[in-house]
C-alpha positions as CSV (number, residue, x, y, z in Angstrom):
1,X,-10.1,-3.7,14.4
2,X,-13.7,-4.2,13.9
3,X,-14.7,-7.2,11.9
4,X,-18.2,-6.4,10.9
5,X,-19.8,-4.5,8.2
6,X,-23.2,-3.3,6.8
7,X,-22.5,-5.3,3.5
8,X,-21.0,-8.3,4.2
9,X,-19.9,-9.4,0.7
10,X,-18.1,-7.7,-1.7
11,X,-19.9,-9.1,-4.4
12,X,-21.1,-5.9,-6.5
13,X,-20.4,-3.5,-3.6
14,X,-17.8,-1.6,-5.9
15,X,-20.6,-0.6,-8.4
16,X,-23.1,0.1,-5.7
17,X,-20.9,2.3,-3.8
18,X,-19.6,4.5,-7.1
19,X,-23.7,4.7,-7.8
20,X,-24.0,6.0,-4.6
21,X,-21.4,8.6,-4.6
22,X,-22.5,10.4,-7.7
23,X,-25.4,10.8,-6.5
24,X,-24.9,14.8,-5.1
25,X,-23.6,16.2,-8.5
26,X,-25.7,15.5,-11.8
27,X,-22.4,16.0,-14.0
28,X,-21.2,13.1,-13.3
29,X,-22.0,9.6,-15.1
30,X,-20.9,6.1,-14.1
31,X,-20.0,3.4,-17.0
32,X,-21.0,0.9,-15.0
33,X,-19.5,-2.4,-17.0
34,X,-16.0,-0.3,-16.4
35,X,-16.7,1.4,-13.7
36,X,-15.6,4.4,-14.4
37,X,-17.0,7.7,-13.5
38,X,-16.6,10.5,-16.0
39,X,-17.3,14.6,-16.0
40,X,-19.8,15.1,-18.6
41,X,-19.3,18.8,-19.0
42,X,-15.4,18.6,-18.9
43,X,-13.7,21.3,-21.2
44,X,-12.6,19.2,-24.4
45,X,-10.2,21.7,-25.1
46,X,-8.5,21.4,-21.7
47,X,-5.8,18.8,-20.3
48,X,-7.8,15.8,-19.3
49,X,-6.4,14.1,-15.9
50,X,-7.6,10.6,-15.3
51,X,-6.5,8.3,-12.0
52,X,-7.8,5.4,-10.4
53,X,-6.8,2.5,-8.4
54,X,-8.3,-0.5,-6.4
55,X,-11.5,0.4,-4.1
56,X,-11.4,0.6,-0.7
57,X,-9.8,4.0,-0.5
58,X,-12.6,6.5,-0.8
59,X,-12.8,9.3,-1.4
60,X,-9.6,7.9,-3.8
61,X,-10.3,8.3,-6.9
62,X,-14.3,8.6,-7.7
63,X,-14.4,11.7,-5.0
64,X,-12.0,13.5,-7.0
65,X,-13.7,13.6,-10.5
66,X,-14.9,17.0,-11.1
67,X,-14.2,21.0,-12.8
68,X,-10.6,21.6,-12.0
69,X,-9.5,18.2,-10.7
70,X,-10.0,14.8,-12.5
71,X,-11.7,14.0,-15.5
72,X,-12.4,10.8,-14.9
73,X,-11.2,8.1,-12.1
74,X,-11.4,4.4,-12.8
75,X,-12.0,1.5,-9.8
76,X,-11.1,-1.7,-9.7
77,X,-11.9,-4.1,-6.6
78,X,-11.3,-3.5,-3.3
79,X,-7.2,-3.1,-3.2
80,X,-6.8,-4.1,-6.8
81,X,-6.1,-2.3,-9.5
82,X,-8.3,-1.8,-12.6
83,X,-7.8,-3.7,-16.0
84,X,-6.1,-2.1,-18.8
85,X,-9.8,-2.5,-20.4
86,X,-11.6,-0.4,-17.8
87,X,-8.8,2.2,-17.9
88,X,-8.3,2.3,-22.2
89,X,-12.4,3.2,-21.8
90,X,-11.9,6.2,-19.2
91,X,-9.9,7.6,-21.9
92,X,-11.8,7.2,-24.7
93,X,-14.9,8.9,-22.5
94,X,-12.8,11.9,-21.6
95,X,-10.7,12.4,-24.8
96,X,-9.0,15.4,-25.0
97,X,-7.6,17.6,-27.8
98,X,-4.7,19.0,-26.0
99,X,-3.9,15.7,-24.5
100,X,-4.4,13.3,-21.4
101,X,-2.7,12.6,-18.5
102,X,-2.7,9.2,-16.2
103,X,-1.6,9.9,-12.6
104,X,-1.5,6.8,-10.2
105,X,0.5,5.6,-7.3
106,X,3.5,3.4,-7.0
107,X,2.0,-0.1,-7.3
108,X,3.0,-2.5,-9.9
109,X,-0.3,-3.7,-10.7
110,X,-1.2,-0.2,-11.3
111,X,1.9,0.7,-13.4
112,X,1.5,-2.7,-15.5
113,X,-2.0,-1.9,-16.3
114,X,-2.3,2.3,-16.8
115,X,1.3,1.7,-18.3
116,X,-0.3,-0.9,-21.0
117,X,-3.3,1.0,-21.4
118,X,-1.2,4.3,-22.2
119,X,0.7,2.7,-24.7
120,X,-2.4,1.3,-26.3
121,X,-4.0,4.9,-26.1
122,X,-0.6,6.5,-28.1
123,X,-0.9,3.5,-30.5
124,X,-4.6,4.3,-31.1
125,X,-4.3,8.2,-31.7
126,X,-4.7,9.9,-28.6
127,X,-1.6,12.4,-26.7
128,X,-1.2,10.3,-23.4
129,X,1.6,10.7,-20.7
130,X,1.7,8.9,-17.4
131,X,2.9,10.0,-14.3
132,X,3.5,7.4,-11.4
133,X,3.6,8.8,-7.5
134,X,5.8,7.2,-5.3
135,X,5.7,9.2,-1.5
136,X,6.2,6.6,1.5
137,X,9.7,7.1,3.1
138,X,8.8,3.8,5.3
139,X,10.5,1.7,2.5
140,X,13.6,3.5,2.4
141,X,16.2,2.7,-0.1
142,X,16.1,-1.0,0.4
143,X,13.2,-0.5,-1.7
144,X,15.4,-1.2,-4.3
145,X,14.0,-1.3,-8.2
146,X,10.5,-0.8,-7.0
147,X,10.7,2.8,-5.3
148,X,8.5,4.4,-3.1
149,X,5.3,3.1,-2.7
150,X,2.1,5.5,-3.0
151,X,0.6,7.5,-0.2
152,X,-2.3,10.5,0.5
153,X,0.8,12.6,-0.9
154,X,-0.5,11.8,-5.0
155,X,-3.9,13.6,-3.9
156,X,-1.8,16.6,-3.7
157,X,-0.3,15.7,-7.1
158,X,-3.8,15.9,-8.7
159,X,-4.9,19.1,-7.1
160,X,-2.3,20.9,-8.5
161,X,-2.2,19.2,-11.7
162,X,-6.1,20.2,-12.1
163,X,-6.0,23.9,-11.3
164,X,-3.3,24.1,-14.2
165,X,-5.3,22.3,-16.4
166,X,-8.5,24.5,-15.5
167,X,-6.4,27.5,-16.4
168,X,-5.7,26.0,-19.4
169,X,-1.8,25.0,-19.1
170,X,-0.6,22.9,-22.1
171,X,0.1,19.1,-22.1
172,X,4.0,19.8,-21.5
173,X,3.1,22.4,-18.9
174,X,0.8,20.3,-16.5
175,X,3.3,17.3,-17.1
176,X,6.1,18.8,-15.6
177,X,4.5,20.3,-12.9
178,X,2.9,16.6,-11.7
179,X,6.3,15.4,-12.6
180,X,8.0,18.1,-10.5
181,X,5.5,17.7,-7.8
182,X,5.4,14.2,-7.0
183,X,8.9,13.9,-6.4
184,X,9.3,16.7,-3.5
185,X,6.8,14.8,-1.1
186,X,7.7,13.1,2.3
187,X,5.2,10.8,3.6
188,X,5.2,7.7,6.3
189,X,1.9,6.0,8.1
190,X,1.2,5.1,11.4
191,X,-1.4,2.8,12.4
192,X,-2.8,1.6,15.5
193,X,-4.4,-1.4,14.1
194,X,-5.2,-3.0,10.1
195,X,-8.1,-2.6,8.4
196,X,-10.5,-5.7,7.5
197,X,-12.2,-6.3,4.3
198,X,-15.4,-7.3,3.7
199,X,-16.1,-11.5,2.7
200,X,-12.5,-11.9,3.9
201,X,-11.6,-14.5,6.8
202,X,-7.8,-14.0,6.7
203,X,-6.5,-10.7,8.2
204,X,-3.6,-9.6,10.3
205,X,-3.7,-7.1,12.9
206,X,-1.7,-5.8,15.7
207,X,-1.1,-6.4,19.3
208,X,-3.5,-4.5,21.9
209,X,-0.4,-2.8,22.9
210,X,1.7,-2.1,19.7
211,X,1.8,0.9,17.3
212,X,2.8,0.5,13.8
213,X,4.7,2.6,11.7
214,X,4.6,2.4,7.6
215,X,1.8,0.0,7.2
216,X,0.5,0.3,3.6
217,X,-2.9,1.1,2.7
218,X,-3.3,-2.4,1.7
219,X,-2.8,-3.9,5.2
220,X,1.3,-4.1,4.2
221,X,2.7,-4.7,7.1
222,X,5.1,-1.8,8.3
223,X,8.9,-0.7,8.5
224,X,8.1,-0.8,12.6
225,X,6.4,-1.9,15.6
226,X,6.3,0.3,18.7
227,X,5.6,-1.4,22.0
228,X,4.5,0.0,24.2
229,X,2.6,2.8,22.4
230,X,4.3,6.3,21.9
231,X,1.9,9.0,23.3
232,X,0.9,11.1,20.6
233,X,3.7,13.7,20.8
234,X,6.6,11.1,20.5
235,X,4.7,9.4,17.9
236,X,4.5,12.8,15.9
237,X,8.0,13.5,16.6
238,X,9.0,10.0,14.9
239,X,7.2,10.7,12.7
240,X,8.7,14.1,11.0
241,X,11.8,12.6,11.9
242,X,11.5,10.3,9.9
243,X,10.3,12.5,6.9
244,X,12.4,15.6,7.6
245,X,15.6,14.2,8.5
246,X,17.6,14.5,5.8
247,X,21.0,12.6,7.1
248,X,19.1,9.5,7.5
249,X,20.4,8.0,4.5
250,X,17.4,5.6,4.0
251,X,15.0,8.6,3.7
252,X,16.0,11.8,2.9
253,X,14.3,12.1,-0.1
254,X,13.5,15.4,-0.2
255,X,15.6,18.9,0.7
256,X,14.0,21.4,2.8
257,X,15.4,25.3,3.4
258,X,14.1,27.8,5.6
259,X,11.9,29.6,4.0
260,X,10.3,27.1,1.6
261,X,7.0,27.4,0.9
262,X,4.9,23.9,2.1
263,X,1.5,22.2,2.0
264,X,0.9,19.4,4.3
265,X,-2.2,16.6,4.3
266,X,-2.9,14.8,7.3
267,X,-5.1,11.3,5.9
268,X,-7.4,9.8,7.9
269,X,-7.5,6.0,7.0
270,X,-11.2,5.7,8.0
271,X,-11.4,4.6,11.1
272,X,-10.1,7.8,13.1
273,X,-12.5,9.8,15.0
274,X,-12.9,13.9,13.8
275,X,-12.3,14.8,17.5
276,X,-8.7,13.2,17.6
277,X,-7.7,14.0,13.8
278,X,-8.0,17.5,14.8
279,X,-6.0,17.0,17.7
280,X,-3.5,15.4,15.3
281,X,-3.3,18.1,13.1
282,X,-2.6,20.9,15.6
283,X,0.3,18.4,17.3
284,X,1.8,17.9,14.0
285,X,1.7,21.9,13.3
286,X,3.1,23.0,16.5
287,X,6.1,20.5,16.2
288,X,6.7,21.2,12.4
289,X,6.9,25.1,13.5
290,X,9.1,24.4,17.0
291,X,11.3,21.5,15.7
292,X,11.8,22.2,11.8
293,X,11.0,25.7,11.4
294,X,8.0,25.0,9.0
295,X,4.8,26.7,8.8
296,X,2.9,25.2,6.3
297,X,1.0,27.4,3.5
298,X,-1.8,25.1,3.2
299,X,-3.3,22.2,5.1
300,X,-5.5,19.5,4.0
301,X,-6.8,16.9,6.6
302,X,-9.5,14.2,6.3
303,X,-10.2,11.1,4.9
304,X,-7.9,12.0,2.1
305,X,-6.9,8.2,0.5
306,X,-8.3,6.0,3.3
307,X,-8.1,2.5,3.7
308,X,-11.2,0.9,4.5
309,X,-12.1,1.0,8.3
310,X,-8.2,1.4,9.0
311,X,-7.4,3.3,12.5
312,X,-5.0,4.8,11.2
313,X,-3.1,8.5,9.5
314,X,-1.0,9.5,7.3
315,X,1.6,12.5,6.8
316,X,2.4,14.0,3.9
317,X,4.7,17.1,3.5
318,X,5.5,18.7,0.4
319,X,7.7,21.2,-0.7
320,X,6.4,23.8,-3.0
321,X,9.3,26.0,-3.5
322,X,11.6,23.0,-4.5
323,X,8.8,22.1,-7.3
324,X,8.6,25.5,-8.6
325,X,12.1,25.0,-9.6
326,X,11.6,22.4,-11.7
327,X,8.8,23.2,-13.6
328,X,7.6,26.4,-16.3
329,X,4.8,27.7,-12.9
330,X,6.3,29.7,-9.8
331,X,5.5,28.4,-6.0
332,X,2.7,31.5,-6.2
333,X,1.0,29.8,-8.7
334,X,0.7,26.2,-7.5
335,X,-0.4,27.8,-4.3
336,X,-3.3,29.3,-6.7
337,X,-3.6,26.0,-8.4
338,X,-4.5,24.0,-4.7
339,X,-6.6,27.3,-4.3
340,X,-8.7,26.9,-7.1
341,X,-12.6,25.2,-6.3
342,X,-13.7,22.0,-7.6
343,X,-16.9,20.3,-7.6
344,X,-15.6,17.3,-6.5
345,X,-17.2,15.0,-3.6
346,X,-14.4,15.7,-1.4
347,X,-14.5,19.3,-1.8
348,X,-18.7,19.4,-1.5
349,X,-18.2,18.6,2.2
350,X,-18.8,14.4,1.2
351,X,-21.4,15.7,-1.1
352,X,-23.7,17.9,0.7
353,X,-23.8,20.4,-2.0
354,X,-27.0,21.1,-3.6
355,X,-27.7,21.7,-7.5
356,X,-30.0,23.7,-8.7
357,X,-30.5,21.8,-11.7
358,X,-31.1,18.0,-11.5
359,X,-31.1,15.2,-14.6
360,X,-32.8,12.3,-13.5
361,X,-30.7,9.7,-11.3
362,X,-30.9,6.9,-13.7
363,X,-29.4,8.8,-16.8
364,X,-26.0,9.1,-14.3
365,X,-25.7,5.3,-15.0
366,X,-24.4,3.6,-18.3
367,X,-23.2,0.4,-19.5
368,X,-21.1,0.1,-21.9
369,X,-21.1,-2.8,-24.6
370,X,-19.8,-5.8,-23.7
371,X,-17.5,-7.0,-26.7
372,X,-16.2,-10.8,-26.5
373,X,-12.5,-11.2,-28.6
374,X,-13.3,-13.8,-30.7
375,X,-10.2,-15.9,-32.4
376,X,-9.9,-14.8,-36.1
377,X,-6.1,-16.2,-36.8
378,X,-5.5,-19.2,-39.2
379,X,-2.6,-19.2,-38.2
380,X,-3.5,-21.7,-35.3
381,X,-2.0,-24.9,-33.2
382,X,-5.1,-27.5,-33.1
383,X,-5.0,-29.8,-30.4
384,X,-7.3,-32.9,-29.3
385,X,-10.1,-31.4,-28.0
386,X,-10.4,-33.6,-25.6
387,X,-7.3,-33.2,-24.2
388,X,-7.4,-29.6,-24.3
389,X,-10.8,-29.5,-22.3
390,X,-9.1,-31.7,-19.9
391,X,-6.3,-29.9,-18.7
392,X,-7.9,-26.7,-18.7
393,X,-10.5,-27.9,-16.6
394,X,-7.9,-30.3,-14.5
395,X,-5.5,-26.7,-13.9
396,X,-9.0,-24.3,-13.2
397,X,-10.2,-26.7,-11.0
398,X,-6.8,-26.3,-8.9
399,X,-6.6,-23.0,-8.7
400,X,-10.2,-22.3,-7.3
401,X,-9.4,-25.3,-4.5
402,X,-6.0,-22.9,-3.5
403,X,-7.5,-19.8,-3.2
404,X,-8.4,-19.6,0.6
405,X,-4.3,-20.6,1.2
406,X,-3.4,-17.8,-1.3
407,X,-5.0,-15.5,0.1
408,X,-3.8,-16.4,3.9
409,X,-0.1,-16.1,1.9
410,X,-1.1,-12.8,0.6
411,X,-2.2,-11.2,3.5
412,X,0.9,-12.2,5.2
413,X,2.9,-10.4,2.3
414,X,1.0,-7.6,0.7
415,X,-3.2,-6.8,0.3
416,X,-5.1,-10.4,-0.1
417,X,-6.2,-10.1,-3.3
418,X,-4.2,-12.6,-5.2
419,X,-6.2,-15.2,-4.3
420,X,-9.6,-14.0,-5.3
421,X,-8.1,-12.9,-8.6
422,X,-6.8,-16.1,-9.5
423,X,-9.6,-17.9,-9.0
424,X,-11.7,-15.3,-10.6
425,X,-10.0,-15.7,-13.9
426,X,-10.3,-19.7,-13.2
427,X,-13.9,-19.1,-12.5
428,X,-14.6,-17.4,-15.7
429,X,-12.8,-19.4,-17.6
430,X,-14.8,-22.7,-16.4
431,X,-17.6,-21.1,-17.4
432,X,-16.7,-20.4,-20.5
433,X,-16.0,-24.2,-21.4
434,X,-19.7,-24.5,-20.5
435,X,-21.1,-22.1,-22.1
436,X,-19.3,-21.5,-25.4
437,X,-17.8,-24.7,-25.9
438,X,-14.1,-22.9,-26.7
439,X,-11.8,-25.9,-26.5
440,X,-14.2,-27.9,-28.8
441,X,-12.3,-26.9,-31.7
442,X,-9.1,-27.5,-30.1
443,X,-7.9,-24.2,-31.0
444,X,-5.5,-22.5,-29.1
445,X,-6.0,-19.3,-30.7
446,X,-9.4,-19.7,-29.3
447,X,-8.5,-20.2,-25.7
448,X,-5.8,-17.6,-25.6
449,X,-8.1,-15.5,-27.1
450,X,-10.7,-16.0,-24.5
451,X,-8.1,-15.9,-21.6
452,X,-6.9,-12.3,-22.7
453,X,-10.9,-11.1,-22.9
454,X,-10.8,-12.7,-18.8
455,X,-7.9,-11.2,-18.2
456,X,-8.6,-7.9,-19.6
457,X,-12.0,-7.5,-18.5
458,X,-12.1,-9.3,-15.1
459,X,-8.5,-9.4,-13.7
460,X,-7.0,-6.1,-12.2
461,X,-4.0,-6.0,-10.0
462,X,-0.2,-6.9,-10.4
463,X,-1.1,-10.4,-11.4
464,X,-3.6,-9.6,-14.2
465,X,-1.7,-6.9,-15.5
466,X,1.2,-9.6,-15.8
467,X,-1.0,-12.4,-17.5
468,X,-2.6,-9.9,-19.7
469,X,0.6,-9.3,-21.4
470,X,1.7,-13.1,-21.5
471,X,-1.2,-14.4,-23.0
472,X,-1.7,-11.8,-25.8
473,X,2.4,-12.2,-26.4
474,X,1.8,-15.4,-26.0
475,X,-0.6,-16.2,-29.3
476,X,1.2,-13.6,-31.5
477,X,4.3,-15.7,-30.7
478,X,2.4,-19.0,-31.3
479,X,1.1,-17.2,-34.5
480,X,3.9,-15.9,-35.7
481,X,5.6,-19.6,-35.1
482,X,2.9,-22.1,-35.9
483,X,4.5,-24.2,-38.9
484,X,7.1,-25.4,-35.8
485,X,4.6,-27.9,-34.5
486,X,4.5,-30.1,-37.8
487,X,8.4,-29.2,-38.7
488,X,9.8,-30.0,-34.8
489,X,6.7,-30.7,-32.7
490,X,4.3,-29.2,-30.2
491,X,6.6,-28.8,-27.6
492,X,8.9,-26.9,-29.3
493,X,6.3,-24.4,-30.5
494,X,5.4,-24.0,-26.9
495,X,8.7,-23.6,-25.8
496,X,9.7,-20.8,-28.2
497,X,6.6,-19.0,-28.0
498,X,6.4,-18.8,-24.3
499,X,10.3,-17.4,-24.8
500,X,8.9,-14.8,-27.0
501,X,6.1,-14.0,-24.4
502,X,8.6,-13.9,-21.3
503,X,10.9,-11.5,-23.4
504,X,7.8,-9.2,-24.6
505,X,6.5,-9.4,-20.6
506,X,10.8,-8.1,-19.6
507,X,9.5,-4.6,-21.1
508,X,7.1,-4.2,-18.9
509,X,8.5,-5.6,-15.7
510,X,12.0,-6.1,-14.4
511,X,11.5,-9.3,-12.5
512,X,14.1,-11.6,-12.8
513,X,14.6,-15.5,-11.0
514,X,15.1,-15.0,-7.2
515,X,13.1,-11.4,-6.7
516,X,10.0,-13.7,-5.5
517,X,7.5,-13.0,-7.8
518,X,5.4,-15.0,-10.4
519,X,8.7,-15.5,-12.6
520,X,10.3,-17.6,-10.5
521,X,8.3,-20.3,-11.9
522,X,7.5,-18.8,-15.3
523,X,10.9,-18.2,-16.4
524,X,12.4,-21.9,-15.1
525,X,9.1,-23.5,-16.8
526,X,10.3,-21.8,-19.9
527,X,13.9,-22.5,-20.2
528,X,12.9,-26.5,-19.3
529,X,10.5,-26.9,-21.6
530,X,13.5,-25.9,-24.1
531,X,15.7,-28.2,-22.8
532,X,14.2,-30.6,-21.1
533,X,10.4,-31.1,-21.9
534,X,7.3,-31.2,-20.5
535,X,7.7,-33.2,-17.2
536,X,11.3,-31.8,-16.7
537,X,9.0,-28.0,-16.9
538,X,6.6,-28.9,-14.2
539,X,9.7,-30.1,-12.3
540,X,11.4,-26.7,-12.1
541,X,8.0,-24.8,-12.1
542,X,7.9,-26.7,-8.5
543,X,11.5,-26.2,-7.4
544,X,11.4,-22.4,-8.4
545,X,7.9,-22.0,-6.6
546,X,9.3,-23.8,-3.6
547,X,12.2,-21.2,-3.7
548,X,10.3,-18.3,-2.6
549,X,9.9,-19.4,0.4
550,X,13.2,-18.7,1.5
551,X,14.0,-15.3,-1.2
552,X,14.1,-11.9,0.1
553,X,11.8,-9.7,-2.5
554,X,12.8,-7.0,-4.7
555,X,9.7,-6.5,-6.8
556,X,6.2,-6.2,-5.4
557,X,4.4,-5.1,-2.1
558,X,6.3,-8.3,-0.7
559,X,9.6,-6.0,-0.6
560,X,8.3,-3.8,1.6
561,X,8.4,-6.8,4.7
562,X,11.9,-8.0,3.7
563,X,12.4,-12.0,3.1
564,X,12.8,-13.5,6.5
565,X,11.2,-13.5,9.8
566,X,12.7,-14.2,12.7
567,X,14.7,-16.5,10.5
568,X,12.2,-18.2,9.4
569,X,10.1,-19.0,6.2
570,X,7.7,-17.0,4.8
571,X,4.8,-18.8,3.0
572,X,5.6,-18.9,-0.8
573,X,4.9,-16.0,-3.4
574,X,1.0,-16.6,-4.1
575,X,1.6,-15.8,-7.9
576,X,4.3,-18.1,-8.2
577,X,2.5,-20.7,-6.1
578,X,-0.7,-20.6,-8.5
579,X,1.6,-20.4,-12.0
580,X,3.2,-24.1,-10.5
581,X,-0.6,-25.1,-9.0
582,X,-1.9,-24.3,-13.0
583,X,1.1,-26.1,-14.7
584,X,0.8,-29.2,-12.1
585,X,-2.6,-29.1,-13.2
586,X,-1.8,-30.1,-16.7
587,X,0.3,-32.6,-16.1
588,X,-2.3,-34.3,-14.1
589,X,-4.5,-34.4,-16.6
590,X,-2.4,-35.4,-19.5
């Protein structure tokens, strides 16, 4: 794995590198403050197909915006997902009359916030669906509640899904055929070493002499090491076994008959040369035709959903005729669907098509307002102001000093980004004490209010999406409950709000005490305060934090590794670690 890169920071790479890949088609604008990239001739009248996800997977999703494909992708940082903000504008830029479609993969930081952001698009008028793409059979069936995670296999999804739409299929009619798509594809990874992101010090990688099968495209490490290395025809031959299979009980996911009419996509993850990809492909091919009697009706290969400089591949294998079955469009026709030509980057040969016509470069880029929530609620807790400032600034100041171990804990479990997100939002909301003065009211409405504007504007993945939901939950609850502070006292306010905001957040997530994820110390904060108070609060916050340690996951990218290694600990769940690091924080200060 090589550790260097031309940009060494990641500090406003995201934005640069979306400018940058617009660049060869003048149809297409960037809203920078969202970063979302949008087809300004799109067909109003047509389906509209947005997707998106966190950066670092190019040509995934910006390279895929274009006639016939999507209408708009939307980015958040590198292996994050975008906000529910960023996403609720892509729609609004690419608003259809027949409806719009999300598509994303099998994240839950991706699910919480294109979920949230559908909702919000139904509530406010528009004809929205969502489809969510789970492909990796690496995770098995132990995979529990969470399901498949997301591989090159949803690029596939979106093809199909925009040749429908180009031929103008209704909004039930490209629906069901994502729907009925997504679920007949077979995928697994194998990777000869992880990728490394940019400003990052903590990274994992493998062995000189190990192989690894089912790594995510986060860096999640895999269902498998192989050591010594396969050569490339047993490696293959795991490989389809693995996805064709179908009495491993773990995996097989998907029924194939002789005769059934396939498409396969080989992914490079970015850091695999041309020479050997095409090797790859034609290995894969002959032992797909010799071993399972499939001969594929089309074949994509290429940096399809990479991962950063990952050395690393893909397969996905999808079964047409099975989809066809479940869906109002024949396996001829999706066939003609993948057929039909985009404009996309990753169909323009990585953008080396020319346009005759050309708009000047800087009318590609927009930003869009900038709108600050701003607290309008009388119905409000006032606190000392003081006080307030104190423990705000007490729990921020904690959760910037624990980044660099969240993010080691991070990278051990899933992608490394929990870290920088918490102590984004920490950031931001220090500087927002400076600058705006928002506890000096000692309004709570007023710092909830500003914490959902972080959240939702500055916060993507599985965390954010979380928080977002809590806070906003949490100040219609303390609305909705205010008189309690003068009739039984602060604490019980707090304590029935944040009951309110836990049961609001249960609709969105299943996450329970013991499946190692941020609740573990949310939900035993809550039900002490209830009981027990303040101090008893932090005092379970800590114990159910502490528990993690020793929990085997069922929610998140953490399930994917399993609870113990080697019988031993894992380091603690980073979201529940920095939920106990915030509430320590302030009890310190008060």
């Amino acid at each position: 794995m090589s550790k260097r890169h031309l940009f060494e920071s990641p500090d406003g790479l995201v934005v640069k590198s979306l400018r940058g890949l617009i660049a060869y088609n003048p149809s297409l604008s960037l809203d920078e403050t969202n970063r979302v990239i949008f087809n300004t001739t799109y067909d109003r009248s047509k389906v509209s197909i947005i997707s998106g996800g966190g950066s670092g997977h190019e040509p995934a999703w910006a390279g895929y915006v274009g006639n016939n494909m999507l209408a708009a992708s939307v980015a958040g940082d590198i292996f994050a997902s975008p906000s529910t903000k960023q996403i609720l504008a892509a729609i609004e830029e690419v608003g259809s009359d027949e409806g719009t479609i999300l598509v994303v993969t099998n994240y839950t930081g991706d699910c919480l916030h294109f979920g949230l952001a559908n909702e919000k698009a139904i509530a406010n008028g528009h004809r929205s669906r969502m489809i969510i793409c789970g492909d990796d059979v690496s995770v098995g069936n132990k995979s529990g509640l969470v399901g498949r995670r997301g591989l090159a296999g949803q690029v596939g999804v979106l093809k199909v899904m925009g040749g429908a739409a180009g031929q103008g299929g209704s909004l039930d009619e490209v629906y069901d055929l994502g729907m009925a798509f997504s679920q007949q594809i077979v995928s697994i990874a194998a990777t000869l070493d992880h990728c490394h992101v940019p400003g990052r010090t903590e990274h994992g990688m493998l062995a000189a002499d190990e192989v690894e099968i089912g790594t995510g495209p986060h860096n999640e490490p895999g269902y498998t090491k192989l050591s010594p290395p396969p050569s490339p025809e047993e490696l293959v031959d795991q490989i389809l076994r693995y996805c064709l299979d179908e009495n491993d009980p773990d995996r097989g996911y998907v029924h194939f008959e002789l005769g059934d009419e396939t498409i396969l996509l080989v992914s490079n993850f970015g850091g695999m040369s041309y020479l050997e990809m095409g090797a790859l492909v034609d290995e894969i091919l002959g032992q797909l035709e010799k071993n399972w009697k499939i001969t594929p009706a089309r074949v994509y290969s290429g940096p399809i959903e990479t991962s950063l400089n990952a050395p690393a591949f893909s397969v996905s294998i999808v079964n047409v005729t099975r989809a066809a079955k479940n869906c109002s469009y024949s396996a001829q026709q999706i066939k003609e669907f993948a057929d039909m030509r985009t404009d996309t980057f990753w169909e323009s040969m990585a953008g080396s098509q020319s346009h005759a016509q050309r708009r000047p470069r800087k009318e590609q880029f927009v930003q869009a307002p900038i709108e600050s929530k701003k607290a309008t609620s009388s119905k409000d807790l006032i606190v000392d102001p003081q006080t307030l400032e104190a423990v705000v600034r007490t729990a921020c100041n904690a959760l910037v000093a624990i980044e660099p171990e969240l993010t080691k804990w991070d990278t051990v479990m899933g992608d490394g980004d929990c870290g920088e997100t918490v102590k984004t939002g920490a950031s931001l909301l220090l500087a927002a004490l400076d600058d705006d003065k928002i506890a000096a009211s000692g309004s709570i409405n007023a710092l909830l209010t500003t914490l959902e504007d972080i959240v939702e504007s500055k916060m993507g993945g599985t965390l954010g999406g979380i928080l977002g939901i809590l806070f906003v939950s949490l100040r219609t609850a303390i609305e909705n409950n205010y008189q309690l502070a003068e009739t039984e006292g602060p604490v019980r306010l707090w304590a029935t709000a944040l009951s309110s905001a836990l049961g609001n957040l249960r609709r969105y997530t299943p996450a329970q005490v013991g499946d190692r994820t941020v609740m573990d110390t949310l939900i035993p904060f809550a039900e002490a305060l209830g009981s027990g108070g303040f101090d008893s609060a932090v005092e379970a916050a800590i114990k159910g934090a502490e528990a993690t340690k020793t929990m085997t996951p069922r929610l998140g990218r953490a399930t994917y590794v399993g609870g113990m290694s080697n019988g031993k600990e894992l380091p603690p769940d980073p979201g529940a670690w920095a939920a106990m690091v915030a509430v320590a924080g302030l009890k310190e200060a008060m």
